[in-house]
MIGUBA-139121 format. One record per atom (N, C-alpha, C): residue number from 1; residue in three letters; atom name; x, y negated, z negated. Coordinates in steps of 0.001 Angstrom, whole numbers, plus 500000, padded with zeros to 6 digits. Layout:
N
> NUM, ALA, CA, X, Y, Z
...
END
This chain:
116
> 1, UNK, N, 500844, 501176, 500000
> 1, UNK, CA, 500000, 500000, 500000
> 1, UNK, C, 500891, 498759, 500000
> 2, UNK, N, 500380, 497972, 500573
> 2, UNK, CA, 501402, 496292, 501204
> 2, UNK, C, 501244, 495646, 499748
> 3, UNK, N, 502033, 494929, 498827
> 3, UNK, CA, 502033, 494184, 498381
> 3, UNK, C, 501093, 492871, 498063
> 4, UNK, N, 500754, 492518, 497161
> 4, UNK, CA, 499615, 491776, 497325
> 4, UNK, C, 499773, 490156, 496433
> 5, UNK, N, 500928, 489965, 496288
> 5, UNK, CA, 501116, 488635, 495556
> 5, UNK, C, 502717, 488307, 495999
> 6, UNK, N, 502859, 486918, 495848
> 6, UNK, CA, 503820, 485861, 496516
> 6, UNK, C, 505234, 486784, 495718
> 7, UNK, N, 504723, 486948, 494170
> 7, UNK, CA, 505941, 487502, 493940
> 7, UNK, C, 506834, 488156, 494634
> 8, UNK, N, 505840, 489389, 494145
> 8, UNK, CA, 506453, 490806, 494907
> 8, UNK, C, 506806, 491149, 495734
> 9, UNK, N, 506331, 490069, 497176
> 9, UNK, CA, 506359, 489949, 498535
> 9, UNK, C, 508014, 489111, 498600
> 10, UNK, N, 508013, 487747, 497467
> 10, UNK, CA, 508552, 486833, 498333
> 10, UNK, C, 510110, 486985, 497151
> 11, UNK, N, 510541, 487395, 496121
> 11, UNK, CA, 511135, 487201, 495207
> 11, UNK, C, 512184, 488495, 495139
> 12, UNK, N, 513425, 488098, 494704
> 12, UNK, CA, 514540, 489343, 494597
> 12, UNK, C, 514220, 490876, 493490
> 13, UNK, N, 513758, 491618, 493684
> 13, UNK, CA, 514242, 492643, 492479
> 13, UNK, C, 515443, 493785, 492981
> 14, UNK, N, 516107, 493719, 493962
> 14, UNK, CA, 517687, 493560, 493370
> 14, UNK, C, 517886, 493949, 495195
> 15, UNK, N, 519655, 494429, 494984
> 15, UNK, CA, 519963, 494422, 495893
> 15, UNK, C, 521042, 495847, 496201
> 16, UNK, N, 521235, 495966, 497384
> 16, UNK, CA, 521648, 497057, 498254
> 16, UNK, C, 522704, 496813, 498906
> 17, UNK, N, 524032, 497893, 498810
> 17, UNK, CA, 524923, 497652, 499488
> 17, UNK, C, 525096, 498516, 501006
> 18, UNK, N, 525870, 498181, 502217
> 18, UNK, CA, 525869, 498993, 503361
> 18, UNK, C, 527128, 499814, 503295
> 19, UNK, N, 527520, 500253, 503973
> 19, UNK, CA, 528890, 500949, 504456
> 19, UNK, C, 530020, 500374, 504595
> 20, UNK, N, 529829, 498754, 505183
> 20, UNK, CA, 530358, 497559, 505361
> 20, UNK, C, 530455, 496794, 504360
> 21, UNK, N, 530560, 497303, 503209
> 21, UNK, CA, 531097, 496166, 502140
> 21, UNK, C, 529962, 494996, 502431
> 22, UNK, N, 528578, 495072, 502924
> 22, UNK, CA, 527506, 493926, 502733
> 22, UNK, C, 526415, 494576, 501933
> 23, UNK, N, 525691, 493228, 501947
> 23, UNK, CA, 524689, 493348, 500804
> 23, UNK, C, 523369, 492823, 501537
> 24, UNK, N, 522352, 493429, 501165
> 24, UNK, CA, 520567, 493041, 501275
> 24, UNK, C, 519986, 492736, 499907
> 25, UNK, N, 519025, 491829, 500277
> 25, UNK, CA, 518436, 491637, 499038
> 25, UNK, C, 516900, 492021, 498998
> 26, UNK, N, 515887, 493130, 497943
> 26, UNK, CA, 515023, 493434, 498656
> 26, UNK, C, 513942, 493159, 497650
> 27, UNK, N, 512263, 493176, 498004
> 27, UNK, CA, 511828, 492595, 497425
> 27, UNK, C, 511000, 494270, 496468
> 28, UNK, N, 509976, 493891, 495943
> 28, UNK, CA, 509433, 495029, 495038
> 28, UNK, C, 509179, 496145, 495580
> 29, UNK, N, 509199, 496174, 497559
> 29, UNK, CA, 508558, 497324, 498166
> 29, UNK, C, 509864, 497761, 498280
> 30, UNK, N, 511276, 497399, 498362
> 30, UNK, CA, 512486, 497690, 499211
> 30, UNK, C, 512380, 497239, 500232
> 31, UNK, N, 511886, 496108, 500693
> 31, UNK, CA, 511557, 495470, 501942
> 31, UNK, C, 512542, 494512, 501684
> 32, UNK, N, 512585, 493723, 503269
> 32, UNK, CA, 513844, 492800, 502886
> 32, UNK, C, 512657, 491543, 502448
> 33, UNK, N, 513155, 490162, 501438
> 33, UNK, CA, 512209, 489568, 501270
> 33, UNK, C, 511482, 488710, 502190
> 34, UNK, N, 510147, 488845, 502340
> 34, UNK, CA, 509063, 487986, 502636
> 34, UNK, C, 508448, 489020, 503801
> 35, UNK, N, 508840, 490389, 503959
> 35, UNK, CA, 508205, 491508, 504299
> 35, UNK, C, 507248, 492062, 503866
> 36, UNK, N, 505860, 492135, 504277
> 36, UNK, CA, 504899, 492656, 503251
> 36, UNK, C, 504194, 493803, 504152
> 37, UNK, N, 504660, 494950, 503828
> 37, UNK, CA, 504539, 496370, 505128
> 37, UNK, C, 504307, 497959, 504591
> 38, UNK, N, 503661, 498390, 504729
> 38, UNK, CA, 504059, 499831, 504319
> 38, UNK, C, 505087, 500751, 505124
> 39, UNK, N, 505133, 499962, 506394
> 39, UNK, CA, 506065, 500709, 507693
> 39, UNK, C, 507494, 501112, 507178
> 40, UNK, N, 508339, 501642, 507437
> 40, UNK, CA, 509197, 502106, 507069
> 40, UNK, C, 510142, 500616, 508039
> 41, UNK, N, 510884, 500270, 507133
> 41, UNK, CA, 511936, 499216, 508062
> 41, UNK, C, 513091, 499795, 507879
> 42, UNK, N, 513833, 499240, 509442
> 42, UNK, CA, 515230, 500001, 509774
> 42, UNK, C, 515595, 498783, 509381
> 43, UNK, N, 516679, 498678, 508347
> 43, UNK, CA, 517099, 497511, 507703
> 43, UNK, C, 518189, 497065, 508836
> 44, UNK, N, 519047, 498141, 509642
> 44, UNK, CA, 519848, 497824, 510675
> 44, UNK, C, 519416, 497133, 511867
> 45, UNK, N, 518167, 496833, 512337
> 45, UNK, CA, 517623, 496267, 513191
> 45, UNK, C, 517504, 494962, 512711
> 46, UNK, N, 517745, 494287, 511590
> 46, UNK, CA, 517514, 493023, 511273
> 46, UNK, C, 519059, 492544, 510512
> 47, UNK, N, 519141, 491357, 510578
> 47, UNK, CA, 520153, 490313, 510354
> 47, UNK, C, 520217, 490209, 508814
> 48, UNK, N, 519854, 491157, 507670
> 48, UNK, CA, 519783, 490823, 506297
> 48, UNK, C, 520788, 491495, 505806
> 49, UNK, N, 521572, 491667, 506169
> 49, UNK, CA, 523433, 492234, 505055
> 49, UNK, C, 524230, 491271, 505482
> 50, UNK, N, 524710, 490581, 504474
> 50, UNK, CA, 525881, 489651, 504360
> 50, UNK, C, 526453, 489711, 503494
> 51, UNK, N, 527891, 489744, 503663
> 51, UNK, CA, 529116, 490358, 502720
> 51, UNK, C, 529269, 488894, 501996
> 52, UNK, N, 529736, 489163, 500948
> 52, UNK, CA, 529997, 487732, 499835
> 52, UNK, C, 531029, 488022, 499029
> 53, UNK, N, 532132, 486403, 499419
> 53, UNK, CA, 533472, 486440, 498857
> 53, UNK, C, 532973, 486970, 496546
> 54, UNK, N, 534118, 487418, 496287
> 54, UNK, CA, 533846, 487558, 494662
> 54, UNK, C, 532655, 487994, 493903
> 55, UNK, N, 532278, 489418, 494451
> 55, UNK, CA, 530934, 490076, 494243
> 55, UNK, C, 531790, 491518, 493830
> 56, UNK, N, 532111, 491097, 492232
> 56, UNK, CA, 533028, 492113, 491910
> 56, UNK, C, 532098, 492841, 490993
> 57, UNK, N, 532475, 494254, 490465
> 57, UNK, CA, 531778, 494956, 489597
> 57, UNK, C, 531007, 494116, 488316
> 58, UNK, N, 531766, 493563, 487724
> 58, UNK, CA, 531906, 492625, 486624
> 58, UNK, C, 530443, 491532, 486929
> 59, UNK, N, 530660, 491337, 488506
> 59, UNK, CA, 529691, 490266, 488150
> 59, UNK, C, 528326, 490963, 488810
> 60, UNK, N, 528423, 492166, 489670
> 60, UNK, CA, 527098, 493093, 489737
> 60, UNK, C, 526501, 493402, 488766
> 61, UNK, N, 527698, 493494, 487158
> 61, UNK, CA, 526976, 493915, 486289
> 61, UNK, C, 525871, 492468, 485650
> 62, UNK, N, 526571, 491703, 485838
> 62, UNK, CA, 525729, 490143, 485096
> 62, UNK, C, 524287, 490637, 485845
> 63, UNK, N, 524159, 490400, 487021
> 63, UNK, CA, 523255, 490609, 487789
> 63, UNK, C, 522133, 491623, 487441
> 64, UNK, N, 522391, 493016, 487210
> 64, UNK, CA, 521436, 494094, 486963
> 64, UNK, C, 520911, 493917, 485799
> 65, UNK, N, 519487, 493875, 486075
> 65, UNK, CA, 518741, 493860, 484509
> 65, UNK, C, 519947, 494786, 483544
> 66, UNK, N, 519691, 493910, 482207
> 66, UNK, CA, 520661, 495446, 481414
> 66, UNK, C, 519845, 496716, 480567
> 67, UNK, N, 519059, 497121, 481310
> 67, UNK, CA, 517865, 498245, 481375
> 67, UNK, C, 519224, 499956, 481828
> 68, UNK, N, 518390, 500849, 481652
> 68, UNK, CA, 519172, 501956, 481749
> 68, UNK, C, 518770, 502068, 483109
> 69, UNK, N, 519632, 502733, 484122
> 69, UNK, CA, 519021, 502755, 485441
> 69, UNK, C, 518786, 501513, 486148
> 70, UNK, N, 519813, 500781, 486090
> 70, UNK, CA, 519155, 499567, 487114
> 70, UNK, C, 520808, 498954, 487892
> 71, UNK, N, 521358, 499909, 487427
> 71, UNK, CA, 522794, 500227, 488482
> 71, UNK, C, 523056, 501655, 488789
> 72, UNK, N, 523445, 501962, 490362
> 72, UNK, CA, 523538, 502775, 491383
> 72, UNK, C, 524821, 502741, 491537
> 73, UNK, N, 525975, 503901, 491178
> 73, UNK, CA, 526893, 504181, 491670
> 73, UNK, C, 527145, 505171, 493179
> 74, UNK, N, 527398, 505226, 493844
> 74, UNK, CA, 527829, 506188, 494339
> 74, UNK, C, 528971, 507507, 494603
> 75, UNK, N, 529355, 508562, 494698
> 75, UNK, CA, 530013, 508980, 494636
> 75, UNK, C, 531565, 508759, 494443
> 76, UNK, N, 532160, 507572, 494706
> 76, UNK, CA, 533225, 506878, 494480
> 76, UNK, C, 533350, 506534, 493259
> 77, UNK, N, 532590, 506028, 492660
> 77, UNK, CA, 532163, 505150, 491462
> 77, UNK, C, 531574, 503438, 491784
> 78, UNK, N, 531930, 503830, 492917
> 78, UNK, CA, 531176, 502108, 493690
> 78, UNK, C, 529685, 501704, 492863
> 79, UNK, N, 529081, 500665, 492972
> 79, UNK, CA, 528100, 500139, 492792
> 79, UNK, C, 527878, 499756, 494138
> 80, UNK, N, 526290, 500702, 494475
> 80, UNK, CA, 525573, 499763, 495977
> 80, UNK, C, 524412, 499292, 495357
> 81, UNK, N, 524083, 499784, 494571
> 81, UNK, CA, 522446, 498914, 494209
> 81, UNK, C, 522543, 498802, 493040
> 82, UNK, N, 521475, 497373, 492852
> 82, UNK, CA, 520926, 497048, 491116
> 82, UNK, C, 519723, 496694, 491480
> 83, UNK, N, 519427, 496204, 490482
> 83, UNK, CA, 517816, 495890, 490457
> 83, UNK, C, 517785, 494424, 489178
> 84, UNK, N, 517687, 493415, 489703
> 84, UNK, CA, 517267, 492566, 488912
> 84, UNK, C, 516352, 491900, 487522
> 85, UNK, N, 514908, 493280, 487787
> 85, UNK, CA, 514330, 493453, 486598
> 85, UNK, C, 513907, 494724, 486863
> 86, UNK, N, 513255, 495482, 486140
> 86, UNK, CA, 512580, 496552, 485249
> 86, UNK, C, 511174, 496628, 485634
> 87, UNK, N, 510311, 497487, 485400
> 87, UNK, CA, 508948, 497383, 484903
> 87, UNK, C, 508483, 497133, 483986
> 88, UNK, N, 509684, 497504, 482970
> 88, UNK, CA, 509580, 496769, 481735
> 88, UNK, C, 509852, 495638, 481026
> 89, UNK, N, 510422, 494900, 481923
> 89, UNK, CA, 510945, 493632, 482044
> 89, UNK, C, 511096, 492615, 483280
> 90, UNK, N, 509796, 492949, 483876
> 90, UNK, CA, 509082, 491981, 484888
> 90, UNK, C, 508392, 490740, 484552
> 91, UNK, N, 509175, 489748, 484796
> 91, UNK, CA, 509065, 488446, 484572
> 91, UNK, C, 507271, 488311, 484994
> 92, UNK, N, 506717, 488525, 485941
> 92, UNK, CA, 505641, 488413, 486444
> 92, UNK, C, 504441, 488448, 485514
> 93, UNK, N, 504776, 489760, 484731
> 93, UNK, CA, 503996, 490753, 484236
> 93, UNK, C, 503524, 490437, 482596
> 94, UNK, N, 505218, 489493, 482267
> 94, UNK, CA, 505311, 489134, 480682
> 94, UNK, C, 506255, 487711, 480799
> 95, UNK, N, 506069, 486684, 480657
> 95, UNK, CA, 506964, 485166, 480869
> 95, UNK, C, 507978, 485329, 479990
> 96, UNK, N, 508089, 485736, 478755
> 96, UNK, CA, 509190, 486104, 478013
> 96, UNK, C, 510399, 486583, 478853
> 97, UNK, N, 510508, 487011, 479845
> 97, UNK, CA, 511579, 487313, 480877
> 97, UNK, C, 511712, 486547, 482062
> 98, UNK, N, 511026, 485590, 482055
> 98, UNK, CA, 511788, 484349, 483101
> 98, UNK, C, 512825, 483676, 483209
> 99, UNK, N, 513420, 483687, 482109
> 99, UNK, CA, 514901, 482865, 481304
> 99, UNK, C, 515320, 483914, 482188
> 100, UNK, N, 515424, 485196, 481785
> 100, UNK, CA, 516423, 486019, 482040
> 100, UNK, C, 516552, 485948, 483523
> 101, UNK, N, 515637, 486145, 483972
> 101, UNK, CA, 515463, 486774, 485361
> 101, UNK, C, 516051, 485678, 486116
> 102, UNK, N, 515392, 483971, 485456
> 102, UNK, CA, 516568, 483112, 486428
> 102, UNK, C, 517824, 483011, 486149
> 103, UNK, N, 518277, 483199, 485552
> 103, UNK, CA, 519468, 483468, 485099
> 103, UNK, C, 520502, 484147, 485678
> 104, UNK, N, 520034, 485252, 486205
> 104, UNK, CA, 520803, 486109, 487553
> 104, UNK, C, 520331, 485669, 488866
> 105, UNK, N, 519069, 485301, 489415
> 105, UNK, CA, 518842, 483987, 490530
> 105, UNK, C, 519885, 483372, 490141
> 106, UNK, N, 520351, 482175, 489452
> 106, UNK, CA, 521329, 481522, 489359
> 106, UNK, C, 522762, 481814, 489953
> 107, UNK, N, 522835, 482838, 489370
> 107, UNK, CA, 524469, 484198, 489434
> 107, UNK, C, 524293, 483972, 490977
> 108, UNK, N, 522903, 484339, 491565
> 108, UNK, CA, 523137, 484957, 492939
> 108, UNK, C, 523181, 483285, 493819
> 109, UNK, N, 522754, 482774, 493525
> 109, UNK, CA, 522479, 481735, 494789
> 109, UNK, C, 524068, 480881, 494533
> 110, UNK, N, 524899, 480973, 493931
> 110, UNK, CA, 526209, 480943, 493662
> 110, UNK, C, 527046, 481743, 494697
> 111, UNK, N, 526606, 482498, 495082
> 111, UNK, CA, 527179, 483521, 496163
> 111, UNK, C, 527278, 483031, 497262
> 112, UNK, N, 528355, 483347, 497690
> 112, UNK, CA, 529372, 482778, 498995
> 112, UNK, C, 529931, 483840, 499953
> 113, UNK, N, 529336, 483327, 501788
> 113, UNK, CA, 529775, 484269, 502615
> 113, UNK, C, 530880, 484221, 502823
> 114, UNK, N, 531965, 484925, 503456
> 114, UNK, CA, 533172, 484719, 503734
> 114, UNK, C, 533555, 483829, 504639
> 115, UNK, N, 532606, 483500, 505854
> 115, UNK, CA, 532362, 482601, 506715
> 115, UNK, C, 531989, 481113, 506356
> 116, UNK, N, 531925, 480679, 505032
> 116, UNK, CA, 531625, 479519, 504690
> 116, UNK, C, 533049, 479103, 504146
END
C-alpha cells in the first residue's frame, strides 16, 4: 500500500549504501524520497546515489537512530544502511523525538559531494 502522508512520502528514515562507495536516501517505503509507489523501483535507473566527502563510520553512527538494529553491516564489517528513526521512535507518531530526529537532518544536510 502507497504511503499516505507528506511524512512518510517526503522525509529521510535512513539511508543505503551502493557498491560504489555512494549513498541513497530513502523514505518509509524504501523509496527514494518524494516516491509514493508500491512498484518495485530499480534504484539504478535513477540519479539518487551520491558519494559524500567524510561519511566515516563514526559519523554513520551519529546518524542511526541509537535503537538496536538500525545499523547494517555487511560482510566486511562495512556499514551500508541505517535508519534514522525506529517505530519506536518516530518523530511523527510521538513529538518527543523531533529534537532527535533533527538533529541527524542536521548531521546530514552538512554532507558534502566530492564534486563540490
Amino acid at each position: 500500500m502507497a504511503l499516505g502522508d507528506f511524512f512518510r512520502i517526503n522525509f529521510p528514515y535512513g539511508m543505503q549504501k551502493n557498491d560504489k562507495n555512494e549513498w541513497f536516501v530513502f523514505n518509509r517505503e524504501y523509496k527514494p524520497l518524494g516516491f509514493n509507489t508500491d512498484e518495485k523501483v530499480k534504484y539504478e535507473d535513477y540519479p539518487i546515489f551520491v558519494k559524500y566527502k567524510g561519511l566515516t563510520d563514526a559519523k554513520l553512527q551519529k546518524l542511526a537512530c541509537p535503537n538496536e538494529n538500525t545499523i547494517r553491516r555487511n560482510d566486511k564489517g562495512e556499514i551500508f544502511m541505517i535508519w534514522f528513526y525506529s517505530d519506536g521512535t518516530n518523530p511523527k507518531d510521538n513529538p518527543k523525538y523531533w529534537d532527535a530526529y533533527f538533529k541527524r537532518i542536521k548531521i546530514l544536510s552538512s554532507l558534502r559531494s566530492p564534486d563540490l
